[in-house]
C-alpha positions in Angstrom: 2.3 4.2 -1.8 0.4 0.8 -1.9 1.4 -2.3 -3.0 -0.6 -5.2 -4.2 -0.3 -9.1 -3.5 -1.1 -12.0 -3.2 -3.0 -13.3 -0.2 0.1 -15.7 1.0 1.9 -13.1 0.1 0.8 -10.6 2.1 0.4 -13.2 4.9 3.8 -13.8 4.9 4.9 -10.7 5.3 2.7 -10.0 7.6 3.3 -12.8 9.8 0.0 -13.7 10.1 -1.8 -16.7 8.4 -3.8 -16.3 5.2 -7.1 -17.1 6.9 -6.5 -13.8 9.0 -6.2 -11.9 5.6 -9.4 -13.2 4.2 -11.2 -12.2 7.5 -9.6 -8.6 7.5 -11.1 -8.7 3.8 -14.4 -9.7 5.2 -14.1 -6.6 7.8 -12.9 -4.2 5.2 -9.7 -3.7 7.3 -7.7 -4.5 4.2 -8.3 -3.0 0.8 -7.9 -5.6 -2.2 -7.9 -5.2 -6.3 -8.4 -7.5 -8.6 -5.4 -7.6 -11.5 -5.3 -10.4 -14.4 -8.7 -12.0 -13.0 -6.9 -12.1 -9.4 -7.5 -11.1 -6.1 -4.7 -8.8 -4.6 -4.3 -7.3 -0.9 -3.2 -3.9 -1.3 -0.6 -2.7 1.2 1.0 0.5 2.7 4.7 0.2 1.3 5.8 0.4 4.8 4.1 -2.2 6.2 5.0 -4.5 3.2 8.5 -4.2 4.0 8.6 -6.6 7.1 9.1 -3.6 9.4 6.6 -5.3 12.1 7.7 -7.6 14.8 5.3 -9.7 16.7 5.5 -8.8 20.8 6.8 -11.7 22.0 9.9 -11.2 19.3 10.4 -7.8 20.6 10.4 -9.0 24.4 13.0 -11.4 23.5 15.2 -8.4 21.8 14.8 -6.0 25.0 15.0 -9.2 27.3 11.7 -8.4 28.4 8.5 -10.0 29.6 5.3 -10.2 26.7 3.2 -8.2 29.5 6.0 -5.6 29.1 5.9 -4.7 25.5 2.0 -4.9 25.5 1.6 -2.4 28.9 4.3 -0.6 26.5 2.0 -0.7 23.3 -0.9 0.8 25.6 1.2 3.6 27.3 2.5 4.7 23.9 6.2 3.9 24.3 5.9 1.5 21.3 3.9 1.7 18.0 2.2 -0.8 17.1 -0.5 -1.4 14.3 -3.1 -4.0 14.8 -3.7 -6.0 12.5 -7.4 -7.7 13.3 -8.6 -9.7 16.2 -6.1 -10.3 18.8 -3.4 -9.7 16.1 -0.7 -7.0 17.3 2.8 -5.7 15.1 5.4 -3.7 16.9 6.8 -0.9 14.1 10.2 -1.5 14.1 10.9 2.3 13.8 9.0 2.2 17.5 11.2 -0.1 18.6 14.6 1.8 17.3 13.1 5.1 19.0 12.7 3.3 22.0 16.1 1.6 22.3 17.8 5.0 21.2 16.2 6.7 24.0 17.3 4.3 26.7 13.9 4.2 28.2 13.8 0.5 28.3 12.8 0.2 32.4 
């Protein structure tokens, strides 16, 4: 299910800053509607629920180094959904798998 809002909106809860939602619109990497004569970002429910984490938050919850959770993002241990240029979410359903399992080494 998708969700529309506003650009700050989604920037917000995104933790990103509104210009990086207006160049994801540029790319196409973010679908938008226009509703009442307004431009909305439509988002996966999920996503709009805040369940991303930037890496150096989760490092700082698995007292781990940023170099960690990134070689952690490439080897598939975490999920993670990128989010344009240089911009990286940890799923914090990833993060819950991965401190369930114990395989935080």
């Amino acid at each position: 299910m998708k969700l529309s809002y506003t650009v700050a909106e989604a920037a917000g809860l995104l933790n990103v800053t509104p210009r990086t939602i207006y160049r994801q619109i540029e790319t196409g990497e973010i679908e938008t509607v226009v509703k009442r004569g307004r431009l909305r970002v439509e988002l996966q429910a999920d996503l709009a629920r805040g369940d991303l984490l930037r890496p150096p938050e989760v490092a700082d919850l698995l007292q781990v180094s940023r170099s960690t959770v990134y070689r952690w993002i490439e080897e598939g241990r975490l999920s993670a959904v990128r989010l344009g240029k240089g911009t990286v979410r940890v799923t914090r359903e990833s993060l819950e798998r991965l401190m369930a399992a114990g395989d935080i080494d």
